[in-house]
C-alpha positions as CSV (number, residue, x, y, z in Angstrom):
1,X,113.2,36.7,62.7
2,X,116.4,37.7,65.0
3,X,116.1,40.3,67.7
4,X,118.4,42.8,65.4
5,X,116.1,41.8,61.7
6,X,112.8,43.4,63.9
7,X,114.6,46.6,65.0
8,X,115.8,47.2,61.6
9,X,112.3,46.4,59.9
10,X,110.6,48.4,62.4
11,X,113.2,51.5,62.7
12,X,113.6,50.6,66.7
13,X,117.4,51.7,66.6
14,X,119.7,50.2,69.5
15,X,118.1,51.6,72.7
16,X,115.8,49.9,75.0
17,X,112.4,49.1,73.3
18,X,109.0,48.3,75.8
19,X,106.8,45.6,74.0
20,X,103.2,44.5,74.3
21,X,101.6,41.6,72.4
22,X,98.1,40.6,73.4
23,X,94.7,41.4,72.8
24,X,93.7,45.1,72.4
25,X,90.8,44.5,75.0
26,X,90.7,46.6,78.2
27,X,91.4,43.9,80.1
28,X,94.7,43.5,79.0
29,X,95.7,47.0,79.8
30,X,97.4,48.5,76.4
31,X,96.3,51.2,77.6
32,X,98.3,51.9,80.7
33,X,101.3,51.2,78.5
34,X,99.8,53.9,76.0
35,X,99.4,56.4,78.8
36,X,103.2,55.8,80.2
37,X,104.5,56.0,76.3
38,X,102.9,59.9,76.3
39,X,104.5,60.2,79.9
40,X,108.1,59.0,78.6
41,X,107.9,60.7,75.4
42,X,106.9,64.4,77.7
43,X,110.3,63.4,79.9
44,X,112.6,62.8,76.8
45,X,111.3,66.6,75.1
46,X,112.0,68.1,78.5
47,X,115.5,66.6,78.0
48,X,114.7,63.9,80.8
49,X,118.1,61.6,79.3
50,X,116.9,58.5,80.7
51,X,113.7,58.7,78.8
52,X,115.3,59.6,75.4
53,X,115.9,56.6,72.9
54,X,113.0,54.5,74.5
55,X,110.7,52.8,71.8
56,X,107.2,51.3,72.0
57,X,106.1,48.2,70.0
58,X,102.7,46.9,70.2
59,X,101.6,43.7,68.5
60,X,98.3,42.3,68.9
61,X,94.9,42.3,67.3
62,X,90.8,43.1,68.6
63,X,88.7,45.9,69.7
């Protein structure tokens, strides 16, 4: 599936999109990129520009 199929199945748009595939297991640290996704998403409300249009897409499978 091309780059452009995936951002149209998954409504991910044009901008820059953050990706994680792994195992859902603390030792892979989805987390962390959970806790920045809430940070980001605060700095695009307050009108932070560089933050707006960022996408997150997690793939992965476990605990």
């Amino acid at each position: 599936m091309s780059g452009d199929a995936v951002r149209e199945r998954y409504g991910l748009g044009a901008g820059p999109v953050v990706g994680f595939i792994g195992t859902f297991g603390p030792w892979h640290g989805a987390e962390v990129l959970a806790e920045a996704a809430v940070r980001i998403e605060d700095r695009a409300r307050a009108g932070d520009d560089r933050a707006a249009g960022i996408r997150f897409l997690l793939v992965g499978d476990g605990i």
